[in-house]
C-alpha positions as CSV (number, residue, x, y, z in Angstrom):
1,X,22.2,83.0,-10.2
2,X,20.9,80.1,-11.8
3,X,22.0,78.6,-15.2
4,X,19.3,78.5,-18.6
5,X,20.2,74.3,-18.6
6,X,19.3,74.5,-22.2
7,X,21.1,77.1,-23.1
8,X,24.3,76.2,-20.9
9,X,24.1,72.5,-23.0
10,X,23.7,73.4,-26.2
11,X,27.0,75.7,-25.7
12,X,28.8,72.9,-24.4
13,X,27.8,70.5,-26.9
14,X,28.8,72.8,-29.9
15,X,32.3,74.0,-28.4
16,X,32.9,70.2,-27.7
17,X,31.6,69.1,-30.9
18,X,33.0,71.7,-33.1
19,X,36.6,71.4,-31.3
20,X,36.8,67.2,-31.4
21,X,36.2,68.0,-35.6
22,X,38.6,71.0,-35.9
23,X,41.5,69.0,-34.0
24,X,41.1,66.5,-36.3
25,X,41.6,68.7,-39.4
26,X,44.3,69.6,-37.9
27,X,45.6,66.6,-36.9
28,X,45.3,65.6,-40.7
29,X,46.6,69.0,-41.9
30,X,50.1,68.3,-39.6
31,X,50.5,64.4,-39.9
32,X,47.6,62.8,-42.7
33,X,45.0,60.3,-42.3
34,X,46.1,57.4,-39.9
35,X,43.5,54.3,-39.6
36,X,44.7,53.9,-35.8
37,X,42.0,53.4,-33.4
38,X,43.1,56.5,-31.1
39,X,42.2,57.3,-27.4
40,X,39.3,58.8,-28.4
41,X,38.4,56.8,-31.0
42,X,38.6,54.2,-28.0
43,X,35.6,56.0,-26.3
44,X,33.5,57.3,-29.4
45,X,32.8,54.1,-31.9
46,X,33.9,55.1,-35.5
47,X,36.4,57.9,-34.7
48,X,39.5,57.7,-36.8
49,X,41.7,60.3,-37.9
50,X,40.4,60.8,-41.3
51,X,36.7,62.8,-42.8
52,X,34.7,60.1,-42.4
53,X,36.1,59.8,-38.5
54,X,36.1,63.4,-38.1
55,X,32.4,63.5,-38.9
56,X,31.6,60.2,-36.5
57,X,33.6,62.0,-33.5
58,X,31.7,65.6,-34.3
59,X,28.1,63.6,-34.1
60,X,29.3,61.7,-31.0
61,X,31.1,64.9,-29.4
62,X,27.9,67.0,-29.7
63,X,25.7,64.7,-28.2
64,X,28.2,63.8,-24.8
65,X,29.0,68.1,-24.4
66,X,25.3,68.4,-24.7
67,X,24.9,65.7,-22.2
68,X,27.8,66.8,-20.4
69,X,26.3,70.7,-20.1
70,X,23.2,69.5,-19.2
71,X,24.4,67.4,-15.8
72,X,26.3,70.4,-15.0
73,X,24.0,73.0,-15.4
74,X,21.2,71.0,-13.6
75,X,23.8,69.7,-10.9
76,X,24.8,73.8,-10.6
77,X,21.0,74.8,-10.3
78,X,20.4,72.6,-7.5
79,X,23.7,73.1,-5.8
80,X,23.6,77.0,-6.0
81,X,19.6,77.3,-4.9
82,X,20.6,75.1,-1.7
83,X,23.4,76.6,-0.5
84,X,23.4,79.7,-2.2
85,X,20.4,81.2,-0.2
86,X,22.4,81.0,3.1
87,X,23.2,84.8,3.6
């Protein structure tokens, strides 16, 4: 069974996306805004906890799941047609 790669990244890209921004809400709902430069904010420039942040981190988490999604689906296509023809 092969993977639509398209398809496959866009999924990843918006349940990435859309889970980096809604963690941050939440974050912000639980303990307020906080100007620290977090672990992810380490690894996606302009990520804070705050709206503004929550907004960099949603553009910068949909375009690594896409990315990410892509690699994997391709990588999954090519491992699956090589090896999955063997019966």
């Amino acid at each position: 069974m092969k993977l639509n790669i398209k398809a496959f990244a866009l999924t990843c890209s918006l349940i990435w996306g859309f889970g980096v921004f809604a963690l941050t809400w939440w974050i912000m709902a639980f303990e307020g805004q906080t100007g620290q430069v977090t672990m992810v904010g380490k690894i996606y420039r302009g990520f804070s906890i705050t709206p503004l942040g929550s907004l960099i981190g949603l553009g910068w988490a949909l375009a690594d799941g896409f990315v990410g999604g892509l690699i994997f689906a391709w990588l999954y296509n090519v491992i699956s047609g090589r090896w999955g023809n063997s019966k």
